[in-house]
C-alpha positions in Angstrom: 99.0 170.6 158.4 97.3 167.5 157.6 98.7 164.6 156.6 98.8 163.8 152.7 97.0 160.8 151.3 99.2 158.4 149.3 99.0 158.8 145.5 96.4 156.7 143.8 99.4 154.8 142.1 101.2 153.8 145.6 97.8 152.7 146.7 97.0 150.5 144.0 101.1 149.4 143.5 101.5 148.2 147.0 104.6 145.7 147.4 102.2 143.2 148.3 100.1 143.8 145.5 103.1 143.7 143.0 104.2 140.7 144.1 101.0 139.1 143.4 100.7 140.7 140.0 103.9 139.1 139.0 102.7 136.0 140.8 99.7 135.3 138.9 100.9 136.7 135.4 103.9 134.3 135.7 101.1 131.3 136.4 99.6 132.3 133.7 102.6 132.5 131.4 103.3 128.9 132.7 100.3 128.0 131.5 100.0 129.3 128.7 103.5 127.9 127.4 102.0 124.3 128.9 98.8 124.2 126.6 101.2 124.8 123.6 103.7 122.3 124.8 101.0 119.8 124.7 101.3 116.6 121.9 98.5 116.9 118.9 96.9 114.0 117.9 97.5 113.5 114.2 96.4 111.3 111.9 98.9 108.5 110.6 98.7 105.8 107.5 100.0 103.1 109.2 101.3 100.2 106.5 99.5 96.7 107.1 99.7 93.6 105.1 95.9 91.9 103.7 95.8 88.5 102.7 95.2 88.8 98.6 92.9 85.9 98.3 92.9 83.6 101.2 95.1 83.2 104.1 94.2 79.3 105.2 94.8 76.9 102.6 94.3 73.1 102.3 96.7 71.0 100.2 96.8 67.1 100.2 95.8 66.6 103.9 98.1 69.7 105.1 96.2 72.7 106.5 98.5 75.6 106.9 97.1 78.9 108.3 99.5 82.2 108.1 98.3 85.3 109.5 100.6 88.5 108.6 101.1 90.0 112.1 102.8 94.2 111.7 102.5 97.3 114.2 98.9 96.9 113.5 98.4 93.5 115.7 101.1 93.4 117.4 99.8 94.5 120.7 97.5 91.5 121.0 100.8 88.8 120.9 102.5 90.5 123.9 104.7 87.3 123.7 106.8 89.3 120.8 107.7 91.9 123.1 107.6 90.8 126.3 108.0 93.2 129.8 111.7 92.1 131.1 113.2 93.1 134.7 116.4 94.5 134.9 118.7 96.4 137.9 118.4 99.9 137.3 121.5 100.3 139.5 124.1 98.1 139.8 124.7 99.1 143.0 121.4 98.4 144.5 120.6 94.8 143.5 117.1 95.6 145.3 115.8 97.4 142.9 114.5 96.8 139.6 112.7 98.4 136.5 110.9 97.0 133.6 111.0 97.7 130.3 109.3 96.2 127.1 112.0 94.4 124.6 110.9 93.1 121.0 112.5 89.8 120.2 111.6 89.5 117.0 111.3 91.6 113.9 108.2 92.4 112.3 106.6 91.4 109.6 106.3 88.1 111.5 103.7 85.5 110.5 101.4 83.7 113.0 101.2 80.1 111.7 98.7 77.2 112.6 99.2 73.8 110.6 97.3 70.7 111.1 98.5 67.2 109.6 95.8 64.8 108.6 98.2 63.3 105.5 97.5 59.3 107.8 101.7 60.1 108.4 104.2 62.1 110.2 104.8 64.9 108.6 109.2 66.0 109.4 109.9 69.4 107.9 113.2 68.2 108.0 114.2 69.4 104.3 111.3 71.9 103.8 112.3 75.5 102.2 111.1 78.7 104.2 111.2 81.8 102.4 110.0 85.3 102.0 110.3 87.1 99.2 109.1 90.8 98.3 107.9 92.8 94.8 111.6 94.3 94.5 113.2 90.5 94.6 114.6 90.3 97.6 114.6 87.2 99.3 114.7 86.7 103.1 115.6 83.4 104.9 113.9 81.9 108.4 115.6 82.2 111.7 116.9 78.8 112.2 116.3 78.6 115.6 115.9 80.4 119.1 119.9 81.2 119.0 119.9 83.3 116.0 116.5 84.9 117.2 118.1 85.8 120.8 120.9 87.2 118.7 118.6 89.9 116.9 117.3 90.7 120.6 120.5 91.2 121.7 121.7 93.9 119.1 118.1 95.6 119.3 119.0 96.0 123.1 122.7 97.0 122.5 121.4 99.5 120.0 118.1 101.0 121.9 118.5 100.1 125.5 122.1 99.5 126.1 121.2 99.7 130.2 119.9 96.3 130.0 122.8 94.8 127.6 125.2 94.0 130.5 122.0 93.2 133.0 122.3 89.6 134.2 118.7 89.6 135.1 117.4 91.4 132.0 119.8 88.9 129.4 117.6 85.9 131.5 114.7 86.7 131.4 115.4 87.7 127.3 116.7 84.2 126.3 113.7 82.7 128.5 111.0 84.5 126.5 112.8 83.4 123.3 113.1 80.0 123.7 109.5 79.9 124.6 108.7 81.2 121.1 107.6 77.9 119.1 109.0 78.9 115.8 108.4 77.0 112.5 111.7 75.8 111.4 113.5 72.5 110.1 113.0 70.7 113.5 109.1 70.5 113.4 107.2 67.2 113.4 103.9 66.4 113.4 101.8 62.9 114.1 98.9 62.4 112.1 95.9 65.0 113.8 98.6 67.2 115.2 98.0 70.7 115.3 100.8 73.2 115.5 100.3 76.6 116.2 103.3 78.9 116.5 105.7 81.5 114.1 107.4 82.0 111.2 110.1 84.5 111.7 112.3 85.9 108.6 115.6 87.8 109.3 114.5 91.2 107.5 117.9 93.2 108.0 115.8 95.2 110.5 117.2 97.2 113.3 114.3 97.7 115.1 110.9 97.2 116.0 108.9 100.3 114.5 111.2 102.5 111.9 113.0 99.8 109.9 109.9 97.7 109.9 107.8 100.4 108.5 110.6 101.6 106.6 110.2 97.8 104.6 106.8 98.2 104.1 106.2 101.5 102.8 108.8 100.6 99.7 107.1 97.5 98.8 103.5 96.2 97.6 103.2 93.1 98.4 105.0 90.3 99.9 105.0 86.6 99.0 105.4 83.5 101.8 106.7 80.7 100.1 106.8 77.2 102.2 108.1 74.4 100.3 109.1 70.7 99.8 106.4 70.0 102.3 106.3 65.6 102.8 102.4 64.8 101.9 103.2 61.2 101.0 105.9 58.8 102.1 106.8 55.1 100.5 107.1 52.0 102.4 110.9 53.1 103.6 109.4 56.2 105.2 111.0 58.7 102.7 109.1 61.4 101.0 107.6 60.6 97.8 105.7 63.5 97.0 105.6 67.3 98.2 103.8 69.8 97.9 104.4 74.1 97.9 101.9 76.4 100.0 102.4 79.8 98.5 100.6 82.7 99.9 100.6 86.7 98.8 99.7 89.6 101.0 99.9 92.9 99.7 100.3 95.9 101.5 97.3 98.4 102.8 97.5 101.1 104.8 95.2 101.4 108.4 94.2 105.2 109.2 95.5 105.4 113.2 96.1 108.2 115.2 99.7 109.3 116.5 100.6 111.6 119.7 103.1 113.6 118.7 105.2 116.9 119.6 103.6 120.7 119.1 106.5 121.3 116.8 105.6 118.3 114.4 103.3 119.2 111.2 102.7 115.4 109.9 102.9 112.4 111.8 106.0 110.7 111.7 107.5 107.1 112.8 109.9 107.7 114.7 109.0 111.5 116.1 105.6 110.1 117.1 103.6 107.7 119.7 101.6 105.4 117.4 98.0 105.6 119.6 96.9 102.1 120.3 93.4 100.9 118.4 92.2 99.3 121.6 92.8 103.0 123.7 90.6 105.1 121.4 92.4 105.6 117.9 90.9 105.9 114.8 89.2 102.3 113.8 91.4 100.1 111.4 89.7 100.9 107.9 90.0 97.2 105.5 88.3 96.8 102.6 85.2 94.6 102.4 83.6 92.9 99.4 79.9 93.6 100.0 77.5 90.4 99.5 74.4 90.6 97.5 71.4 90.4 99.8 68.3 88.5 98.6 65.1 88.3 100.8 64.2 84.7 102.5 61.4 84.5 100.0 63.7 84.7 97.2 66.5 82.5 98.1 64.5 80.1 100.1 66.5 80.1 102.9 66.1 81.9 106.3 67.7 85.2 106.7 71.3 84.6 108.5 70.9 86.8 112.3 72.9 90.0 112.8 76.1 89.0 114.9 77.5 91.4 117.3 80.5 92.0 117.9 81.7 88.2 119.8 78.7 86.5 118.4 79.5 84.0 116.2 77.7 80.6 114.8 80.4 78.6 116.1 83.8 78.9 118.1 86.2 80.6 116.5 89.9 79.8 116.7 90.6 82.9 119.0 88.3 86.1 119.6 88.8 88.9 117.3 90.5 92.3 117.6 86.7 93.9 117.8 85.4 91.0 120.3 88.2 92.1 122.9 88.1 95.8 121.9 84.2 95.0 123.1 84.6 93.0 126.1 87.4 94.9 127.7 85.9 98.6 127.0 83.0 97.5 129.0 85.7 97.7 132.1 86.9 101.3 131.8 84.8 103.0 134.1 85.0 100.3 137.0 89.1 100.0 136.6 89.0 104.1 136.3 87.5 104.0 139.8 90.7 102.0 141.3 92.8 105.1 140.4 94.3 107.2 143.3 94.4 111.1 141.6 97.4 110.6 140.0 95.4 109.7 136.7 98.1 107.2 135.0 97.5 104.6 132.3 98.4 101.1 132.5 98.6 98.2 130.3 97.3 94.8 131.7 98.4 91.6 130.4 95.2 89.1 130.1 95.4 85.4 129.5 92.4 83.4 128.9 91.5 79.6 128.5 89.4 77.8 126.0 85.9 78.8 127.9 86.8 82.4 128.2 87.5 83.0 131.9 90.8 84.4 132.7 93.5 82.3 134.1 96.2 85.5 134.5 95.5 88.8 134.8 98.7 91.5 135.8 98.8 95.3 135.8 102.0 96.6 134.4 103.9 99.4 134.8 104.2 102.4 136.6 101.6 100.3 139.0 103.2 96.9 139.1 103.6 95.1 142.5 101.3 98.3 144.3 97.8 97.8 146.2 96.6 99.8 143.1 97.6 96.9 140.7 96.0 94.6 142.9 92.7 96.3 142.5 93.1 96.6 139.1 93.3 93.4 138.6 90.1 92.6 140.5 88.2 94.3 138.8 89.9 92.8 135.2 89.0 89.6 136.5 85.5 89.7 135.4 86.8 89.9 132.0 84.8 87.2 129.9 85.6 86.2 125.7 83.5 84.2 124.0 84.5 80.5 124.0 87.1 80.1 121.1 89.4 76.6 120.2 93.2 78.0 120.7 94.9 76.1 123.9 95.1 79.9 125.1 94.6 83.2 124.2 96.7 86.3 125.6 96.0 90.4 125.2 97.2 93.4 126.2 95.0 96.2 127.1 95.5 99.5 128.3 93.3 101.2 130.9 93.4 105.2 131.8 92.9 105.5 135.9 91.7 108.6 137.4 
C-alpha cells in the first residue's frame, strides 16, 4: 500500500513553521504596542512676561536695564542651572554623573545698570522689591548664602542623590557665588557698568511647576528699585534719590511639549517642554506695526531689510533668533559626528565680544568621549555677530545620527 501524504494542515503547520508564525506576530504585537507607547507632541501656552512700555530706562544719569528672564529664556543663561558632577556611587569614588541643578527661582530679572551721575553710586540703603496684581510683595535674596539655601532644598526635594554628595554641594555653592546678584553691597564708579541679577525669593519649590504655577494666577508683575543715590552733598551722603519702576505683564508663547500617549492636553509637570532652539513652535509676541511711507514721501532713504544677526550697530548680546540662525546652520555637519546610536546633546557655547568662541563642551550622555570631541570641532566654527557684553554664553541642543 502506498504511503499516505501528510494532510494539507500538517504540511502547512509544520513546528518550524509555527514557531515562526508566533515569532513574527509577536514582533509585530511589540510593535505595534511601541508606535502607541510613543510621546505626542502637543501644543502648550507657555506663560512669559513682556515689558509694558519699555524695559531700559534713564533717570538722572542712572541707566537701569531689566530684562524678565522665565521658562521661555532660560535656556540661553545656562549659568542659572548649571551641569553639576556628583558620585553616583559612594562606593566607587571613580565614577561620576551629571545632572543639571537650578539655583535660582524663576521669574528672575537680568539687570544691566550704568552710572554716569559724575559720583559713586553705593546701593547701600536702596529698596528691592517685587510686587504682583494680587498684592503680594516679594523681597531680594540678600546674598549668595540665602540663594545656595533655595538650591539646597530644590536638591533635597527633587534630587536628594546629590544632597549628601561632597562633590555635587561644591560644585553648587561654586556656581552660586559666581552669580553677580544686585543686592545692598553693589557700588559703582562714575562710567561703571554692572551687568548681573535681580533674584526675588518667590516661595517657589521648583524650577518649572511652582514657577508657572505664579504666573498663570497673575497679570502682571511690577519691579520696584528704590532710594537709588543720584546726587550726593559735600559730606558724600545722599541728597537726592530717585525710584525706577518697571511693569511687565504676563503673555503667553505657543510651544510645543513631548508628552505621554495617555495625556489629552499638555501639562507642566506630565510633560517635556520642547526647546525653541530644537524645532518648537516659534515664540508668538505681539508687534506694533510701523506706518511705511515711500523715500519720496518722507525724504529719507528707505531703512535695508536686516536679517536675522544684521543689525546697524552692535547690539549688547545677539538675539534668541540671531543664535537660533547661526547655530542651525551646524546641524547637518554635527549630525555627521554621530555613531548610530542617534542621541541628542546639548552644547554649552561661550563667545567673546568679536563673536568667535572661546568654550565650546558637549554635554551629556557624550561628555568626555571621542564623540564629544568631534562635536565640538565642528561647533567651533560657530560665529555671532560682534555684540558689546564682556561675554555671551548659550546652550544649544544638537540631534546626532
Amino acid at each position: 500500500m502506498p504511503a499516505r501524504r501528510p494532510a494539507l494542515w500538517g504540511r502547512l503547520f509544520t513546528p518550524r513553521i509555527l514557531a515562526n508564525s508566533l515569532l513574527l506576530t509577536g514582533i509585530g504585537l511589540l510593535l505595534l504596542a511601541c508606535s502607541f507607547a510613543r510621546p505626542r507632541r502637543l501644543p502648550y501656552d507657555l506663560p512669559v512676561l513682556r515689558a509694558r512700555e519699555q524695559s531700559r530706562v534713564e533717570h538722572d544719569g542712572i541707566t537701569l536695564d531689566v530684562q524678565p528672564v522665565t521658562l521661555e529664556n532660560a535656556a540661553i543663561y545656562p549659568e542659572l542651572r548649571p551641569t553639576v558632577t556628583f558620585h553616583f556611587d559612594p562606593r566607587s569614588p571613580a565614577k561620576v554623573e551629571t545632572a543639571a541643578v537650578p539655583i535660582t527661582p524663576l521669574p528672575i530679572f537680568r539687570v544691566e545698570v550704568a552710572n554716569h551721575t559724575g559720583h559713586v553710586v553705593r546701593f547701600t540703603r536702596t529698596m528691592f522689591r517685587l510686587e504682583d496684581d494680587l498684592q503680594r510683595r516679594f523681597q531680594i535674596f540678600g546674598g549668595a548664602a540665602e540663594l545656595a539655601s533655595w538650591a539646597q532644598q530644590w536638591v533635597a526635594r527633587h534630587r536628594p542623590e546629590l544632597a549628601t554628595d561632597p562633590l555635587a554641594a561644591g560644585a553648587i555653592q561654586q556656581a552660586v557665588g559666581s552669580l553677580p546678584l544686585l543686592n545692598r553691597n553693589v557700588e559703582l564708579l562714575d562710567g561703571d557698568v554692572w551687568v548681573g541679577w535681580l533674584a526675588f525669593n518667590l516661595n517657589v519649590s521648583d524650577w518649572e511647576a511652582s514657577h508657572l504655577g505664579m504666573l498663570q494666577g497673575v497679570r502682571r508683575l511690577r519691579v520696584r528699585i528704590a532710594e537709588v543715590p543720584v546726587e550726593l552733598d559735600a559730606s558724600g551722603e545722599p541728597s537726592r534719590t530717585a525710584e525706577f519702576d518697571l511693569h511687565f505683564d504676563r503673555a503667553t508663547s505657543s510651544r510645543g511639549a513631548m508628552c505621554p500617549p495617555s495625556i489629552e492636553s499638555a501639562t507642566i509637570p506630565g510633560c517635556e517642554l520642547m526647546d525653541e532652539a530644537a524645532g518648537a513652535a516659534p515664540i508668538e509676541t505681539s508687534t506694533r506695526a510701523e506706518p511705511t511711507a515711500s523715500p519720496a514721501a518722507t525724504g529719507r532713504q528707505a531703512r535695508p531689510a536686516y536679517g536675522p544677526c544684521d543689525a546697524p550697530e552692535a547690539q549688547d548680546a545677539p538675539t534668541r533668533e540671531c543664535v537660533r540662525a547661526r547655530l542651525s546652520a551646524l546641524r547637518d555637519d554635527v549630525r555627521n559626528c554621530g555613531d548610530g546610536r542617534g542621541v541628542e546633546v546639548s552644547v554649552a557655547f561661550v563667545f567673546s565680544p568679536d563673536g568667535a568662541p572661546t568654550s565650546v563642551t558637549a554635554g551629556p550622555p557624550i561628555a568626555g568621549t571621542p564623540l564629544a570631541l568631534c562635536v565640538e570641532a565642528v561647533a567651533r566654527n560657530a560665529r555671532m555677530p560682534p555684540f558689546r557684553r564682556d561675554a555671551f554664553t548659550v546652550t544649544y541642543p544638537f540631534s546626532l545620527r
